[in-house]
C-alpha positions, 0 to 999 in steps of 0.5 A: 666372337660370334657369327653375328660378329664376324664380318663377311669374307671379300670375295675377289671375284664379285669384286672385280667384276662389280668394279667392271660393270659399275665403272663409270667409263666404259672402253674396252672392258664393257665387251667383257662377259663380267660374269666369267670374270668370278671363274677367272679371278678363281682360276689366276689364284689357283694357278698360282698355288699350283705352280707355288708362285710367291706373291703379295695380295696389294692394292684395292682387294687387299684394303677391303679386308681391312676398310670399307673399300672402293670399286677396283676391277683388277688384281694388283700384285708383288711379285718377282720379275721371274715368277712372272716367267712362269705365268705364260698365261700372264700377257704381259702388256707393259713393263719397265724396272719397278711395275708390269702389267697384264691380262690373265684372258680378261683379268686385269693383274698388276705387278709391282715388281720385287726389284723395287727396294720398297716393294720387296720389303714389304713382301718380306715384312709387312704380310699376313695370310688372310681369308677370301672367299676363293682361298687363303691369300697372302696379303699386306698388312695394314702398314704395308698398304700405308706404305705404299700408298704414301711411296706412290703419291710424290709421282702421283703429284709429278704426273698431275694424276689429280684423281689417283691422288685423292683416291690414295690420300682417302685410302690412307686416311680411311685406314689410319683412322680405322687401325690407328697405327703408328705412322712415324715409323712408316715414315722413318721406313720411307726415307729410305727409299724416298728422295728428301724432296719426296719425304718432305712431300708425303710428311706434310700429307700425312700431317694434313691426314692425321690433321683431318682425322683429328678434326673429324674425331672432334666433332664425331 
């Protein structure tokens, strides 16, 4: 492949604070110098190398190495519950069984928390080490992110977060469509941690995904 060929590292830092300085409602984080935002990110990762603390890359970074992505301006995590113990530097904001969330100085960091059946089998199964400017980072593949995307929108729906949902059914569909994976094996693993109200939900959304893709693949 040729240099000309090949695409150009995500870096996590400028990625964060451009989702900081474009976000279309300011609160609190417009107080926020967002050029420290780039050390920062660099600092998080490199002291969770120092202190060898397993963690998956999820979420909005992680989707930019696979798809044209959105502005995100935080670090979404999974991580155990006890590696979080040893980030004292991790205040911790909220959390409860399955999530926690917190500032590392003025980084946003989400966990999704390994004691979620889900969660853990994508850190066991559904990772590869992919290259960012910082550093190399293990991240979800392109199947795990379909996973747990489509996990995610039942409660989505159930919370009536309208936003959230669109955001998410746009993310599956940009990366099946862009990698082509299979999906019922996706969703043969989600049955096992979904409710059969909740997979009845999410067949019939990614029925009407692949049926969008199919329609736009026609007429492209």
């Amino acid at each position: 492949m040729s240099s000309a060929n090949i695409p150009p590292r995500v870096h996590i830092g400028e990625v964060v604070r451009n989702g900081v300085l474009f976000k279309p409602a300011k609160h609190e984080e417009g107080l926020i110098n967002s050029d420290l935002l780039i050390e920062t990110v660099a600092r998080f990762f490199s002291l969770l190398r120092q202190r060898q603390i397993e963690y998956v890359l999820v979420g909005g970074i992680a989707l930019l190495q696979y798809v044209e992505g959105r502005n995100t301006e935080d670090i979404d995590l999974i991580m155990a519950g006890s590696a979080i113990e040893q980030l004292p530097e991790l205040h911790v904001e909220t959390r409860d069984a399955d999530f926690a969330r917190g500032r590392f100085s003025d980084l946003r960091v989400d966990v999704l928390l390994t004691s979620n059946p889900l969660f853990d089998e994508v850190r066991k199964r559904y990772v590869s080490v992919q290259r960012f400017v910082e550093l190399d980072i293990p991240c979800a593949t392109v199947e795990g992110l379909i996973l747990l995307k489509l996990y995610a929108l039942p409660s989505l729906y159930r919370q009536g977060n309208f936003t959230r949902v669109g955001l998410y059914e746009n993310d599956v569909a940009t990366l099946l469509h862009a990698h082509n994976p299979p999906i019922e094996p996706l969703l043969d693993e989600l049955s096992l941690y979904l409710s059969e109200n909740d997979m009845t939900q999410v067949k019939q959304i990614a029925s009407e995904i692949q049926q969008r893709i199919s329609r736009f693949e026609e007429r492209s």
